[in-house]
Structure formats: structure tokens, C-alpha cells
N, C-alpha and C positions, 0 to 999 in steps of 0.2 A: 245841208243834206245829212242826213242821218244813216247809218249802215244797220242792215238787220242785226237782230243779236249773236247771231253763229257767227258772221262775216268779222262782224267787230272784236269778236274772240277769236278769230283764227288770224287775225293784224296783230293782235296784242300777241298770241303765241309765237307769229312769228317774228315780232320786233321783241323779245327776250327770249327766242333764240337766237338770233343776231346780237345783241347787245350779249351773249355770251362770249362773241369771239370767234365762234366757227359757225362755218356752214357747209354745207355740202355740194355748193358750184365753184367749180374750179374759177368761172370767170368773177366771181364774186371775190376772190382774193385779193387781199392787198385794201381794198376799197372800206371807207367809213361810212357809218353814221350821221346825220346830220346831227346836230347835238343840241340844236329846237324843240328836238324829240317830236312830240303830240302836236306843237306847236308848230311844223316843220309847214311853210305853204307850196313844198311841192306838189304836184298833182299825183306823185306814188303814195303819199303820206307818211305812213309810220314806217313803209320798206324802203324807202328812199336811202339810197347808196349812191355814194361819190368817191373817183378817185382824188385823193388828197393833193392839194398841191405843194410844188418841190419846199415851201416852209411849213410844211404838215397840216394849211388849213383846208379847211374846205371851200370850194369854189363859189363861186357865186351860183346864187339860181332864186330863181322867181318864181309867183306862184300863177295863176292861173289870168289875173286882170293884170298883172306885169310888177305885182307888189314884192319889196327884196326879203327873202325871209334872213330870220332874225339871226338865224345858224350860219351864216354865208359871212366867211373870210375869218370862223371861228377856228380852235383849234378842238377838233374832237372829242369828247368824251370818251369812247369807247375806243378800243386799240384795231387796229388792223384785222380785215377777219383772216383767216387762216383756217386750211381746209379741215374736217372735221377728223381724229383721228381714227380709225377703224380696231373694233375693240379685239 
């Protein structure tokens, strides 16, 4: 399935805003990345966030026919996000 072309550039904007490190929901704190990236078969896709487990990686999770994606029991690429500073 394919995403219109606005949709698909507002994923991409907001997965490099994310992969910057902040964002601006407090419950998003703490939480990673998949680090499949593109490749990630959650059903969020490219926004897909996990709290990390107590040895840093990320959880298990599957995509939609029950396949394991390839990011599950990795260790993140991207750091922790952290709330955004206010300038």
C-alpha cells in the first residue's frame, strides 16, 4: 500500500523529528526508536516508539500477519527522546 505524497512527507518529517532526540509529548519520553527504521513492520511504521527494555533493547513486536521485525531485541540507534527544550 502506498501513502499519498503529503502523508508520506509528513512520516518522514516526523521520523527526523524524532530521530533528533526530542519531541514535544511528555508521554513520549524515555521511549526509542525502532532502529529497522523504514524497514520497521509495525503497523505505526516510521512513528513506531518503544519503551526500551531494562538491557536497552527494544522489545519484541511483530508486524501485522504476525512476522518478527527485524529491529526487535536490537539496541537502538537513536538515544532516548527527551522533551523538547523551550527556546
Amino acid at each position: 500500500m502506498t501513502m499519498p505524497h503529503d502523508q508520506s512527507d509528513r512520516e518522514q518529517r516526523l521520523r527526523a523529528d524524532l530521530e533528533s532526540g526530542f519531541t514535544d509529548h511528555e508521554w513520549a519520553v524515555g521511549m526509542v526508536l525502532c532502529p529497522a527504521r523504514e524497514n520497521c513492520v509495525s503497523t505505526f511504521g516510521l512513528r513506531a516508539l518503544y519503551k526500551p527494555l531494562k538491557n536497552g533493547r527494544v522489545p519484541m513486536h511483530r508486524g501485522t500477519f504476525g512476522a518478527p521485525c527485524a529491529g526487535a531485541h536490537k539496541r537502538p540507534t537513536t538515544p532516548p527522546l527527551q522533551l523538547r527544550p523551550t527556546p
